[in-house]
C-alpha positions as CSV (number, residue, x, y, z in Angstrom):
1,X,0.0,0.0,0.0
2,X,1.7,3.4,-0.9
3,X,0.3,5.0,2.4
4,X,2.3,3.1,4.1
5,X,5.5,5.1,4.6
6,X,3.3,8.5,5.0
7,X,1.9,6.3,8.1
8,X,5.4,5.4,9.1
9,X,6.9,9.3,8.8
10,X,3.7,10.5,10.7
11,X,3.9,8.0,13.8
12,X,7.1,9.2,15.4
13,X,6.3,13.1,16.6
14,X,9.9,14.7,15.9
15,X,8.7,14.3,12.3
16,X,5.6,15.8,13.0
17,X,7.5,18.6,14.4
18,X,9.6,19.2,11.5
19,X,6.0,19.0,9.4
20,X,4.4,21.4,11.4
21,X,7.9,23.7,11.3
22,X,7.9,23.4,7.5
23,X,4.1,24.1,7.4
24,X,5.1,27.2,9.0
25,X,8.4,28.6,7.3
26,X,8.6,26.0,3.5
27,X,12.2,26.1,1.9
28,X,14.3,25.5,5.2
29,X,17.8,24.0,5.4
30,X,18.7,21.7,7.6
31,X,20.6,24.2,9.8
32,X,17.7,26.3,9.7
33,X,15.5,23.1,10.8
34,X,17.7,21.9,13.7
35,X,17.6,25.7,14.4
36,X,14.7,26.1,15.3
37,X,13.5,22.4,16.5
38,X,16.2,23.5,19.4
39,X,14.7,26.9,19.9
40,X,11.2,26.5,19.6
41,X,11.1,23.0,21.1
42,X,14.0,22.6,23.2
43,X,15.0,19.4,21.2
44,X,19.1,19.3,21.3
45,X,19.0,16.4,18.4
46,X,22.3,16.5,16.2
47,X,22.2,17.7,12.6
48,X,22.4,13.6,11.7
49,X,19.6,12.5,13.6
50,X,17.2,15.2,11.8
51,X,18.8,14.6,8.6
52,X,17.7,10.2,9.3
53,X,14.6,12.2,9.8
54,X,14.3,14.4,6.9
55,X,15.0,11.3,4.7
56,X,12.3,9.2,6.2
57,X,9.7,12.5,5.3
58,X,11.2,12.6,1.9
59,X,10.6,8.9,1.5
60,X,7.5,9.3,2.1
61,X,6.6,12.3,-0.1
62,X,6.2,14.5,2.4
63,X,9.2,16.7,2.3
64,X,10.1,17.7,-1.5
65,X,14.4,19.0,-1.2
66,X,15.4,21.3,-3.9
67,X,19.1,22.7,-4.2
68,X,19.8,26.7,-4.3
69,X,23.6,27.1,-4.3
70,X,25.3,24.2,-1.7
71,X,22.3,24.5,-0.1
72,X,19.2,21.9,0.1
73,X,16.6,23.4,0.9
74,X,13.3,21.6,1.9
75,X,9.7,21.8,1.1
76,X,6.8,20.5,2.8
77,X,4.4,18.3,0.2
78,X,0.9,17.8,1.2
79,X,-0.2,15.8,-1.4
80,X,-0.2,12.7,0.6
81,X,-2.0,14.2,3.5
82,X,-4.1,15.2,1.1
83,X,-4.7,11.7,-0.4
84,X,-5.7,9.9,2.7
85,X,-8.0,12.6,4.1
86,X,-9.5,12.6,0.8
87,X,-9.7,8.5,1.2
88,X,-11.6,8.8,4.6
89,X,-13.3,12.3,4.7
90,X,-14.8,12.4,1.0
91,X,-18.8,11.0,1.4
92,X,-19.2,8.0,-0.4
93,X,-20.9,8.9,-3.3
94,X,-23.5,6.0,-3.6
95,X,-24.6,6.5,-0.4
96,X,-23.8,3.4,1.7
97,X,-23.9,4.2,5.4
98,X,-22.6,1.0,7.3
């Protein structure tokens, strides 16, 4: 099932973090990520253990990384959020109500 790794990145809530800090402020580097997941939630992870993260977000879709310079710069992707809401939350459209 291909929601299967956007089920896998959501479960663990450092990734949710970085979500929800990419939600706020898109096109973030990974300094700028580990920045503020120290700042704003008093996480001390090192710059390794949020790349492992990153990857596991981009694996899943959720994070898009694009290159400016020697930069990468990452993207938050909502498409697959947006699948499986759409999956659960759209009203059947025959009608059947179990």
């Amino acid at each position: 099932m291909a929601d299967d790794g956007v089920w896998k990145a959501l479960a663990d809530p450092t990734r949710r973090l970085i979500l929800d800090e990419l939600a706020e402020c898109d096109g973030q580097s990974l300094s700028g990520i580990c920045a503020r997941l120290a700042t704003r939630h008093a996480l001390g992870l090192t710059r390794q253990a949020v790349s492992q993260h990153l990857a596991v977000l981009e694996a899943a879709g959720l994070v898009w990384v694009r290159r400016r310079g020697r930069y990468r710069l990452h993207d938050l992707n909502t498409a697959p959020l947006e699948r499986i809401a759409a999956r659960w939350l759209t009203p059947d459209p025959a009608g059947d109500v179990p």
